[in-house]
SEFILUM-454545 format. One record per residue (C-alpha): residue number from 1; residue in three letters; x negated, z, y negated. Coordinates in nm, 4 decimals, always signed. Layout:
num: NUM residuo: ala c1: X c3: Z c2: Y
...
END
This chain:
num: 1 residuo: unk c1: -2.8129 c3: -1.2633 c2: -3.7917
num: 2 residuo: unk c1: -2.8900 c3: -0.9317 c2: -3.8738
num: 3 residuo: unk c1: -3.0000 c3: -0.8538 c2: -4.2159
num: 4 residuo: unk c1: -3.3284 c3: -0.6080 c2: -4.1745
num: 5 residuo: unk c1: -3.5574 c3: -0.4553 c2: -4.4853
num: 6 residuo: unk c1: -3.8379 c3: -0.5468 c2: -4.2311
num: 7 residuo: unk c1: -3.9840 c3: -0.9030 c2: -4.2240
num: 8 residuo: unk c1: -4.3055 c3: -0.9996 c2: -3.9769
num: 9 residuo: unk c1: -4.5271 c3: -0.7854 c2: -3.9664
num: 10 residuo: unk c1: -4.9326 c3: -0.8709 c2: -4.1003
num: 11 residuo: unk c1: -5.1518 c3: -0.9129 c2: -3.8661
num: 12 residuo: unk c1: -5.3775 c3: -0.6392 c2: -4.0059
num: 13 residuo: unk c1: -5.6753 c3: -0.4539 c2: -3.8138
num: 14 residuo: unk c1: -5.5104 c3: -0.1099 c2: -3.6402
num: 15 residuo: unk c1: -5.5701 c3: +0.1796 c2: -3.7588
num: 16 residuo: unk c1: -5.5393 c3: +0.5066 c2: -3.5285
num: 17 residuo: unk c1: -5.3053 c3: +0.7734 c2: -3.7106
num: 18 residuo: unk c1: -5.2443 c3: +1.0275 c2: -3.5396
num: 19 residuo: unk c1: -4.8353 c3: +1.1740 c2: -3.5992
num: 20 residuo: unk c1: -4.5590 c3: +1.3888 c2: -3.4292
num: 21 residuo: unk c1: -4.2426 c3: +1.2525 c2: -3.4454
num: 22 residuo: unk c1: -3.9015 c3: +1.4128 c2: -3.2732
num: 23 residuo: unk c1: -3.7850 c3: +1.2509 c2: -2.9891
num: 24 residuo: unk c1: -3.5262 c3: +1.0796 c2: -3.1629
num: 25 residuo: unk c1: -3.6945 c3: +0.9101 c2: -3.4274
num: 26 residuo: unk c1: -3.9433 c3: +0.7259 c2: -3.1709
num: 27 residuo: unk c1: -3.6554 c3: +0.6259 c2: -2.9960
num: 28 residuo: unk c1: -3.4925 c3: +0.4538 c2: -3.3270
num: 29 residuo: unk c1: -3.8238 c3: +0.3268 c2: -3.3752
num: 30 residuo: unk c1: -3.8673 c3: +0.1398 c2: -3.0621
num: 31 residuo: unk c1: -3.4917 c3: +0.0066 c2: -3.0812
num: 32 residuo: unk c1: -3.5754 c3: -0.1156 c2: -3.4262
num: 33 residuo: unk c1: -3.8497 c3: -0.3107 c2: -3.3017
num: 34 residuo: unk c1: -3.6488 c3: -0.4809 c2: -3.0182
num: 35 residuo: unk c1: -3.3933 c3: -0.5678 c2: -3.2814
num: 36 residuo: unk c1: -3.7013 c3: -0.6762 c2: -3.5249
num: 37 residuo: unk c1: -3.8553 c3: -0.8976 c2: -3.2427
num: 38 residuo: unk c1: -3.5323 c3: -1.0721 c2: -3.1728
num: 39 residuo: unk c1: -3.5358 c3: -1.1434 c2: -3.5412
num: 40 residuo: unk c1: -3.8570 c3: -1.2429 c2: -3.6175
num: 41 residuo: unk c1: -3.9657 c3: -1.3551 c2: -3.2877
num: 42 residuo: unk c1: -4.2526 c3: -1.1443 c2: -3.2730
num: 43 residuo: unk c1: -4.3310 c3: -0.9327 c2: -3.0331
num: 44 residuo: unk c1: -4.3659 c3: -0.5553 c2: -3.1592
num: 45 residuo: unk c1: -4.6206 c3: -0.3957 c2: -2.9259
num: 46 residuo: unk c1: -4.5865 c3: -0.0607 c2: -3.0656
num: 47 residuo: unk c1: -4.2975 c3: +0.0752 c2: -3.2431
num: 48 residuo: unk c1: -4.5685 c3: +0.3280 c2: -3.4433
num: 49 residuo: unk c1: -4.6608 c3: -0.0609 c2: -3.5725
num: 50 residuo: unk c1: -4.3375 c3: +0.0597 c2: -3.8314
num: 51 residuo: unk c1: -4.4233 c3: +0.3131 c2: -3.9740
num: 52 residuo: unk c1: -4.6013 c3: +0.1692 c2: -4.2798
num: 53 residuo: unk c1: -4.4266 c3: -0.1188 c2: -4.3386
num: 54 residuo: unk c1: -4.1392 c3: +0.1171 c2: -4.3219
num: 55 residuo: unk c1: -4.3050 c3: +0.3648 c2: -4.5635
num: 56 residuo: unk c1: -4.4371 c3: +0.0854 c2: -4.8119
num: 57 residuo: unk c1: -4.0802 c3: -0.0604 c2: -4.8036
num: 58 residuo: unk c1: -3.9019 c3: +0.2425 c2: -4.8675
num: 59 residuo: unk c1: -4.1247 c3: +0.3554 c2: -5.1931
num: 60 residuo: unk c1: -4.1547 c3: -0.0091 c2: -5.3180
num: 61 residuo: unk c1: -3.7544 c3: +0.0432 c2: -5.3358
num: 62 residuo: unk c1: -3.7291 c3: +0.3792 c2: -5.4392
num: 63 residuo: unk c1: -3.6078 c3: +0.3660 c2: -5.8305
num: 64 residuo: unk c1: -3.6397 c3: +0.6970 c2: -5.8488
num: 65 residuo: unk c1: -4.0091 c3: +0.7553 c2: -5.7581
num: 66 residuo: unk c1: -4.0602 c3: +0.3979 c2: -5.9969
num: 67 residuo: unk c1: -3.9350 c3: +0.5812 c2: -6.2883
num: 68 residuo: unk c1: -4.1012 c3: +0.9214 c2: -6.2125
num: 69 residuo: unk c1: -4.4135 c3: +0.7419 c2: -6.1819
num: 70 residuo: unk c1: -4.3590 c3: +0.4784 c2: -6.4775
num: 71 residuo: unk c1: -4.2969 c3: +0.8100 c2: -6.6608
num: 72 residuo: unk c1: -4.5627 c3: +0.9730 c2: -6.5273
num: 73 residuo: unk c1: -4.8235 c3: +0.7054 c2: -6.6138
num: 74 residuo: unk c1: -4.6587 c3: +0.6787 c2: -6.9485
num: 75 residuo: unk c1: -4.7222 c3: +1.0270 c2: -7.0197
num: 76 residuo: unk c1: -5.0888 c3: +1.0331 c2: -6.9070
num: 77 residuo: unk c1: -5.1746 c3: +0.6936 c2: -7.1233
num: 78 residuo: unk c1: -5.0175 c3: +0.8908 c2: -7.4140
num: 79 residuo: unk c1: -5.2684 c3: +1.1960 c2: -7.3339
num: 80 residuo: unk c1: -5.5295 c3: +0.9487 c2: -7.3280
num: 81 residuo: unk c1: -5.4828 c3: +0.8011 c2: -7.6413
num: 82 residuo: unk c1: -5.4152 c3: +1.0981 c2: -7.8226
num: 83 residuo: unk c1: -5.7208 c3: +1.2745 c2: -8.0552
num: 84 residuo: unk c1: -5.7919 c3: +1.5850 c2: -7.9099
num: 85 residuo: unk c1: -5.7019 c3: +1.8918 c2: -8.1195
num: 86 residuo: unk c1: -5.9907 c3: +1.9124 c2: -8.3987
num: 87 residuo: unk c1: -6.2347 c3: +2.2115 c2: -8.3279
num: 88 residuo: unk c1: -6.1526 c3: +2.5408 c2: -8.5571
num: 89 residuo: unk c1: -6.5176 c3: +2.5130 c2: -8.6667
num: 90 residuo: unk c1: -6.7734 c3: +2.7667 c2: -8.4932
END
């Protein structure tokens, strides 16, 4: 069995998105969802279906963006909590 980073796919309300993809990708997308179906046994209607599962998987995995944004959030709490700079008097 082939190991995928998809799973089934939620049964969620579509939403229309409008996107140009080359050639190429939509035709890597619609293999990937033959392979997927065979998997899961679900038929994938629409290989667009993909795209945010694919997206959501990829940053839920990307360390780097974790730590950036860990970091990031990090540095705004510390703004936050931080006194502002005591006025110089008017």
């Amino acid at each position: 069995m082939t190991k995928l980073k998809l799973g089934p796919l939620p049964d969620d309300k579509p939403v229309k998105v409008t996107l140009e993809l080359p050639a190429s990708l939509h035709r890597d997308l619609a293999a990937y969802a033959e392979v997927l179906s065979r998997e899961t046994g679900q038929t994938v209607a629409d290989p667009v279906r993909l795209i945010v599962p694919m997206l959501e998987r990829f940053i839920a995995t990307d360390r780097g963006f974790a730590r950036a944004r860990r970091q990031s959030g990090a540095s705004a709490a510390k703004d936050a909590r931080s006194p502002s700079a005591p006025d110089s008097g008017s």
